[in-house]
C-alpha positions in Angstrom: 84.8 123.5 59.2 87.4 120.9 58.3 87.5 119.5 54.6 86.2 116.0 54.2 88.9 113.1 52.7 88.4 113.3 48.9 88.4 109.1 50.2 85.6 109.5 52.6 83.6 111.3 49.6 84.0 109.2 46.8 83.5 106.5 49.3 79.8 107.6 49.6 78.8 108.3 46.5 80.9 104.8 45.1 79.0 102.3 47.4 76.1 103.5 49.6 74.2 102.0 50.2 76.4 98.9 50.8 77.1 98.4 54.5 80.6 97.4 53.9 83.6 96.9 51.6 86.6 94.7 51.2 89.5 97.0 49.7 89.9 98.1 47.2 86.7 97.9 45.7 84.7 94.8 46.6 81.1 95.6 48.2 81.1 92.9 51.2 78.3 90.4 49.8 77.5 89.2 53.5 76.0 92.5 54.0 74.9 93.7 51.2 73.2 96.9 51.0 70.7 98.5 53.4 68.2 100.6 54.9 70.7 102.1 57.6 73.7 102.9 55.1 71.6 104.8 52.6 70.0 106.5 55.7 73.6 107.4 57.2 74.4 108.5 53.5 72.0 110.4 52.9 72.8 112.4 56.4 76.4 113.0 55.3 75.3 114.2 51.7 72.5 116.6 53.2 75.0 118.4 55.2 77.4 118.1 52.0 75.3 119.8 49.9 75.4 122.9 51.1 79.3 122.8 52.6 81.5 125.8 50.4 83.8 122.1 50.2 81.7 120.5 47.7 79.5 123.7 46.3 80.7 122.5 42.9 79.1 118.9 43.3 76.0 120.0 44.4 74.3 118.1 41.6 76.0 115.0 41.8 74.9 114.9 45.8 71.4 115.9 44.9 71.5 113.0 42.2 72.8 110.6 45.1 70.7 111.4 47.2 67.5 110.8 45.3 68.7 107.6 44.6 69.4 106.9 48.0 65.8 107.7 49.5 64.4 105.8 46.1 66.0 103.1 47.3 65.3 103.6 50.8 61.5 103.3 49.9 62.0 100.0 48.1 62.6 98.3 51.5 59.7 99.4 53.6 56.8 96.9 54.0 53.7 98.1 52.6 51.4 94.8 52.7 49.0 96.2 55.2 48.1 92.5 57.1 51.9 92.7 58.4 53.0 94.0 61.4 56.0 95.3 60.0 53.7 97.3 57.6 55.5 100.8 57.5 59.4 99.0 59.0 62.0 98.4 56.8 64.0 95.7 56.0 67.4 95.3 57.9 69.1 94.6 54.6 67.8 93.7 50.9 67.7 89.7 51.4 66.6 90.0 55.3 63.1 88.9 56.5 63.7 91.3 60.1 62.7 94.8 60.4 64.2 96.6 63.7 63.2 99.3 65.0 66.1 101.0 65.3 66.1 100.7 61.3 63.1 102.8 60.8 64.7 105.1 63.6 67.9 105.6 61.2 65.9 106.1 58.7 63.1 108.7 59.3 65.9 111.6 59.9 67.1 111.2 56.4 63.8 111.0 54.3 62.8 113.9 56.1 66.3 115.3 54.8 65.6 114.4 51.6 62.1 115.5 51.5 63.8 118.9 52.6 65.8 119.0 49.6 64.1 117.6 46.9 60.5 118.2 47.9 59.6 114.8 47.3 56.7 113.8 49.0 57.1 110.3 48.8 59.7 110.9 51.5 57.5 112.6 53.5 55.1 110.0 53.5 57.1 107.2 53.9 58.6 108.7 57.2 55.5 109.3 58.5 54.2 106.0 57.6 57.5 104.7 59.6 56.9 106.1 62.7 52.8 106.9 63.1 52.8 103.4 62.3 55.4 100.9 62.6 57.0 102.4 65.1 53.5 102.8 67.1 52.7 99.4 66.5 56.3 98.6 68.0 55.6 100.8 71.1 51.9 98.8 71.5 51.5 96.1 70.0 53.9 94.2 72.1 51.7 95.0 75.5 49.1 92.1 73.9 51.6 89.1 74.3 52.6 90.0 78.1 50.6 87.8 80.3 49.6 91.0 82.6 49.0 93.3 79.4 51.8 95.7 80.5 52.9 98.7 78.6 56.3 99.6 78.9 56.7 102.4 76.1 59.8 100.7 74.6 60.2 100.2 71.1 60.3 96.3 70.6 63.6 94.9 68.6 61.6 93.4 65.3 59.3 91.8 63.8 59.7 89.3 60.7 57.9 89.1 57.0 56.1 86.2 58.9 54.4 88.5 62.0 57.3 86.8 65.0 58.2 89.0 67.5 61.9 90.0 68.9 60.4 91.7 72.4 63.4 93.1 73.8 63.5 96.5 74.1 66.7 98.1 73.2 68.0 101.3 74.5 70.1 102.1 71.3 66.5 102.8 69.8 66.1 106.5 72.0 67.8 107.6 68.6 64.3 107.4 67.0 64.0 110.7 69.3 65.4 112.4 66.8 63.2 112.1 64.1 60.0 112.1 66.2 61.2 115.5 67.2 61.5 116.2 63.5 58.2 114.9 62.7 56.5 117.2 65.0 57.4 119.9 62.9 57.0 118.0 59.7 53.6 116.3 60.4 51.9 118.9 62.8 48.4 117.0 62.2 49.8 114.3 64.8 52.5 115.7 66.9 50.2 115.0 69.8 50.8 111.1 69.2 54.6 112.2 68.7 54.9 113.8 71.6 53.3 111.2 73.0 55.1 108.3 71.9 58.7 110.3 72.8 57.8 111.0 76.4 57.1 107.1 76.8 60.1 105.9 74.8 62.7 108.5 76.9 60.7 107.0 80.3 60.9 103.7 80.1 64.5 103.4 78.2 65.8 106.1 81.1 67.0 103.2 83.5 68.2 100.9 81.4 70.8 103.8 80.0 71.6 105.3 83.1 72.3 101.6 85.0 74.5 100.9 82.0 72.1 98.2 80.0 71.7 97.4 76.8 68.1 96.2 76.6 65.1 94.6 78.4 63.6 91.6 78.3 59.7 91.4 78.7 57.4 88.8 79.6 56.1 85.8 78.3 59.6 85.1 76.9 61.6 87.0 78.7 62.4 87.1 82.5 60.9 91.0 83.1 65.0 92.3 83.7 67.3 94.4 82.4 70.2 93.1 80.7 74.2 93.2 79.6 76.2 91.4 76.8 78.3 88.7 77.9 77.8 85.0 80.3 78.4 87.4 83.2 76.6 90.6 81.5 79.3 92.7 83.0 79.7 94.0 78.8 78.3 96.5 77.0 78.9 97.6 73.8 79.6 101.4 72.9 77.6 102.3 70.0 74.3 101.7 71.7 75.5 104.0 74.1 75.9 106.8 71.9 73.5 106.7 69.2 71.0 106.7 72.6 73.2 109.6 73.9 72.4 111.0 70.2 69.0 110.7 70.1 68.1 112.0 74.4 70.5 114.8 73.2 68.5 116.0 70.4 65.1 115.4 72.9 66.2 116.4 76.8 69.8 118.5 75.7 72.0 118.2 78.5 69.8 116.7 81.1 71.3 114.8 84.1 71.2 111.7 82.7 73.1 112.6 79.2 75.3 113.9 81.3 76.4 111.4 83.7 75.9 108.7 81.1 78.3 110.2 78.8 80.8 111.2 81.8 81.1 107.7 82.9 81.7 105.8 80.1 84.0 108.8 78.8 86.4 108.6 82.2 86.9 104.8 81.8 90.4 105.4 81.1 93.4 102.9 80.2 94.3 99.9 82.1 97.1 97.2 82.8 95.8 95.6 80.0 95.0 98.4 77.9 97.3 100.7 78.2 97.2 102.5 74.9 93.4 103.2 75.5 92.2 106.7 75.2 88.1 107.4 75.5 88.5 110.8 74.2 89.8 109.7 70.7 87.3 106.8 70.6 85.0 104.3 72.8 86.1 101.0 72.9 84.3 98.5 70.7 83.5 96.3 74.3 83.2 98.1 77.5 83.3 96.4 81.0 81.1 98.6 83.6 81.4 96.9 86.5 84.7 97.4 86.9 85.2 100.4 84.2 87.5 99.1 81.5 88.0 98.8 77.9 87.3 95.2 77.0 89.0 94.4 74.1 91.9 96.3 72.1 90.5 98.2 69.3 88.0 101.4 69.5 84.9 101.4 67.4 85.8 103.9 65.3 81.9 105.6 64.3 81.8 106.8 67.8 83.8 110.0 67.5 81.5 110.8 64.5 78.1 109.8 66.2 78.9 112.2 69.4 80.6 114.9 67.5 77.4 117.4 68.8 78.0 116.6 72.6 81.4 117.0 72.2 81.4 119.7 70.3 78.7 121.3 73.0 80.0 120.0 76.6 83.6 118.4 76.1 85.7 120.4 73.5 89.1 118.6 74.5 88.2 115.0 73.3 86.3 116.9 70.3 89.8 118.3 69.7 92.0 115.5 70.5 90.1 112.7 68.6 89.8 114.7 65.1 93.9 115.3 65.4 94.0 111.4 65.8 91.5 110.9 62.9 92.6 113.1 60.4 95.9 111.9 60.8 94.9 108.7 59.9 92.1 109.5 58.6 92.5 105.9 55.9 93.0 104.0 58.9 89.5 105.1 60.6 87.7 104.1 57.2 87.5 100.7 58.4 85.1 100.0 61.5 87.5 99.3 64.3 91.1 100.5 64.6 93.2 99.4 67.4 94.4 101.8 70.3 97.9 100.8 70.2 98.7 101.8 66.7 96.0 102.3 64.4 95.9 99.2 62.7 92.4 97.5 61.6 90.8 94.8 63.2 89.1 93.5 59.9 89.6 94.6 56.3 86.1 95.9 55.6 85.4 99.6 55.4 82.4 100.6 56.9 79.9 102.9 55.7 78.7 104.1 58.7 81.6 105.0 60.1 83.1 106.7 57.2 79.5 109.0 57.2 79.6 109.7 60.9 83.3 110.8 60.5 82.4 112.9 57.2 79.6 114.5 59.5 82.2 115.3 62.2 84.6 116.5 59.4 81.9 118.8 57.6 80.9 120.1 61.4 84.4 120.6 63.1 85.5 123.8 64.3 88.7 124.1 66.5 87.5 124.9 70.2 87.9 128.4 70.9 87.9 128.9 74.7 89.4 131.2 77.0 92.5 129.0 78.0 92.9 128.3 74.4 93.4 132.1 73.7 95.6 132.1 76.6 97.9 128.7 75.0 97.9 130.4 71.5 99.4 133.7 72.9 101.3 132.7 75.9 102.0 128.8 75.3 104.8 126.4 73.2 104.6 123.9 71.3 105.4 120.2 73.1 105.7 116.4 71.5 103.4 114.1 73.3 103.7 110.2 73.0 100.9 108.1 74.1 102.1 105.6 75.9 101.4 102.2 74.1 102.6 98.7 76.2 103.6 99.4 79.5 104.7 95.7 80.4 108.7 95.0 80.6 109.8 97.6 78.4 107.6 101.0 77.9 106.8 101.4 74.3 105.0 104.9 73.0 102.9 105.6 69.7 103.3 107.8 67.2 103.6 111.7 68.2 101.3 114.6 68.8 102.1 118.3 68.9 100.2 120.4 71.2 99.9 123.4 72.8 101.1 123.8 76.9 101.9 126.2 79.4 105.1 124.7 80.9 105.8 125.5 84.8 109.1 124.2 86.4 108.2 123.1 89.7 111.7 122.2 91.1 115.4 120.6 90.0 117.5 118.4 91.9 119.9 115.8 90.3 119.7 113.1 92.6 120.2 109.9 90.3 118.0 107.4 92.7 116.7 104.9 89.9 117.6 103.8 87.0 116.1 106.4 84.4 115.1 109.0 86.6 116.3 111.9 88.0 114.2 112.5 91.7 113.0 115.4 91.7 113.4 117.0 88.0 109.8 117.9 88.0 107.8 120.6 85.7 103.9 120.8 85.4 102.2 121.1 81.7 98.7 122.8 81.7 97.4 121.9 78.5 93.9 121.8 76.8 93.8 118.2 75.7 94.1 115.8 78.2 97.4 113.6 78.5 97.1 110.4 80.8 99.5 108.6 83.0 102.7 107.2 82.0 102.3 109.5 78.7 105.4 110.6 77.7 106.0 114.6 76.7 109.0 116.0 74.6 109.7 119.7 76.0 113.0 121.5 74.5 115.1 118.0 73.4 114.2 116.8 77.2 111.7 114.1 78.2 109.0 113.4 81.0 107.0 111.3 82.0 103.2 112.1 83.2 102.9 111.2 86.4 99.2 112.7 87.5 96.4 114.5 85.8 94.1 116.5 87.0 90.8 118.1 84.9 90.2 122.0 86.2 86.3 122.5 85.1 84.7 126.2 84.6 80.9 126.6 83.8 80.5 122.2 83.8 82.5 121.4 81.4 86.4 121.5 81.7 88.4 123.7 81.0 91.8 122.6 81.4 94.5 119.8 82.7 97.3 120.3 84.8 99.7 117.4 84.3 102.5 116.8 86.5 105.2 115.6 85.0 109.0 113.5 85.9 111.7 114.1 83.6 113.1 110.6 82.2 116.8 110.1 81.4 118.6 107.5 79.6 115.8 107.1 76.9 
């Protein structure tokens, strides 16, 4: 376990549940406060609570969190002639309730149920998902002009009964707390059970083609659908909140599996060539042709798949809390970007500040077999992640890591201007470095030339980087 920013803490318990704020201490009034904020709060806190770190704050957290899931409750529809009866409110001044709201939201209720024994809470989750979320599930079937059922959740509903039909595939994180719920509320895990198998079925094509929602009949055209005039886009943290929620219901089924591979091996381009998927997604991913689509990551992603990495890819779970802690202020704000770190917009985000806390409060350095071999056998190297790569090469700041260095072969042939030929050596390292990286090794430097990923029991072990020395730098 690594110890949560004293920031990232006093973060939480200053402004949840505001969804963003303008340093140093202005709640964003665009956004207010809502639903999802106190809900990601409240996850953070839960886990806080009983973390050795913050054993001496235990009834401050318990304090905030009441408050939270008080609050929480003050934003679910209860007139019972609405059809968002049971939703809650997207934030405090909004007349929408999403779906994916009430998914955010059952998790931590039934958190803080756990904890304070409230059964308010209880209640109030159940009433969320037996019932709003049902409704959204069925209810939707009535306006298509064949009756269909698809067993998506539908986007929202207003305070005045309108429908937003698309189905969204970030909402497969309301798996979570239906799982939960068929512990909690064993009177109708049938109808749980039920409504998960149906959600995970029909969202299952839309995540594994790479879409971000569906568009049913009347209004819509009956297809699947990207972002974008071309809908070649997609944007990453649908992607893994669903990843998130299929985890927590299937584990590492095929299609977690080769969702998460693909969009993790879109790798840096011409255009991007600081990008690096295992610190952080990109905020705007192009799948057709498998780049980063804009220049900043969306910094909540590395907290939101801390379990899978944790589980099935240990060297991005590595490599992107070494990035983030060491700029750990930076990461505060909701998109950072790849070439140095630098925000995108001055608001700090909640979310992403209690997704990172959860990685923080969860984060144990991979132990592995190869890593007992670097510890014992391996030195200590500089990497620089390569940051423009146009007329001159420029690098970011540095990295230390572990390596076992093999010289492959020496000749001093000067054949272009800041090379030597054939001054080669190859770094086998746990954390992956990319092309045109540059490495540090005894005062000499090289440039990474190929990388390739050794794998042991399906998830990877190891890189072996090959690498040219560089002279004249």
């Amino acid at each position: 376990m690594a110890d949560v920013p004293e920031a990232y803490y006093q973060f939480v318990m200053n402004y949840a549940p505001y969804v963003y704020v303008i340093p140093p201490d202005t709640p964003d009034p665009e956004w207010g406060e809502a639903s999802f904020a106190a809900a990601f709060a409240i996850d953070f806190l839960f886990e806080a609570y009983s973390a050795k770190q913050f054993e001496a704050r235990r009834t401050e957290i318990h304090d905030k969190i009441t408050s939270l899931a008080d609050w929480i409750l003050t934003q679910q529809c209860t007139d019972l002639n609405k059809l968002a009866y049971g939703g809650f409110r997207s934030n405090e001044t909004s007349t929408y309730y999403y779906s994916v709201d009430a998914c955010r939201v059952i998790p931590s209720l039934l958190k803080a149920h756990q904890l304070t024994n409230n059964e308010s809470y209880l209640e109030s989750a159940i009433l969320a998902c037996s019932t709003f979320l049902y409704n959204m599930q069925h209810k939707p079937s009535q306006l298509d002009i064949h009756d269909k059922y698809y067993g998506g959740f539908a986007r929202a509903v207003t305070s005045a009964d309108a429908w937003l039909q698309q189905m969204n595939i970030e909402n497969l994180y309301g798996l979570a707390g239906l799982k939960m719920l068929c512990e909690r509320d064993p009177a109708n895990t049938s109808k749980y059970e039920t409504m998960m198998s149906d959600l995970a079925g029909f969202c299952r094509s839309g995540l594994e083609n790479f879409y971000l929602y569906y568009d049913p009949p009347p209004s819509g055209d009956a297809e699947w659908h990207r972002a974008g005039a071309d809908e070649t886009t997609v944007y990453d943290d649908p992607f893994a909140y669903a990843l998130v929620g299929l985890y927590e219901y299937e584990n590492w089924s095929p299609t977690v599996k080769a969702v998460y591979g693909f969009i993790n091996s879109i790798h840096a381009s011409a255009q991007y060539p600081a990008y690096n998927p295992a610190v952080c997604w990109a905020g705007y991913i192009d799948i057709p042709r498998r780049l980063a689509a804009c220049n900043y990551y969306d910094a909540v992603t590395s907290g939101i798949l801390w379990k899978i990495r944790r589980d099935h890819d240990k060297s991005s779970l590595e490599l992107g809390m070494k990035v983030i802690d060491k700029h750990h202020e930076a990461f505060m704000f909701w998109g950072v970007k790849h070439a140095d770190y630098t925000l995108v917009e001055n608001k700090q985000a909640m979310a992403t500040v209690c997704w990172l806390s959860q990685l923080y409060l969860n984060y144990e350095e991979p132990m592995t077999r190869f890593k007992q071999i670097l510890h014992s056998k391996g030195e200590t190297i500089t990497l620089y992640p390569i940051r423009e790569a146009a007329d001159a090469t420029s690098y970011g700041e540095p990295l230390d890591l572990q390596a076992i260095i093999s010289p492959l072969r020496t000749e001093e042939i000067l054949i272009e201007p800041g090379y030597m030929l054939n001054d080669y050596l190859a770094a086998y390292t746990f954390l992956p470095l990319r092309n045109r990286d540059k490495i540090r090794r005894k005062g000499e430097e090289y440039e990474v030339q190929t990388v390739q990923a050794f794998d042991f029991a399906g998830e990877t072990a190891h890189f072996k980087s090959i690498c040219r020395r560089l002279i004249g730098q």
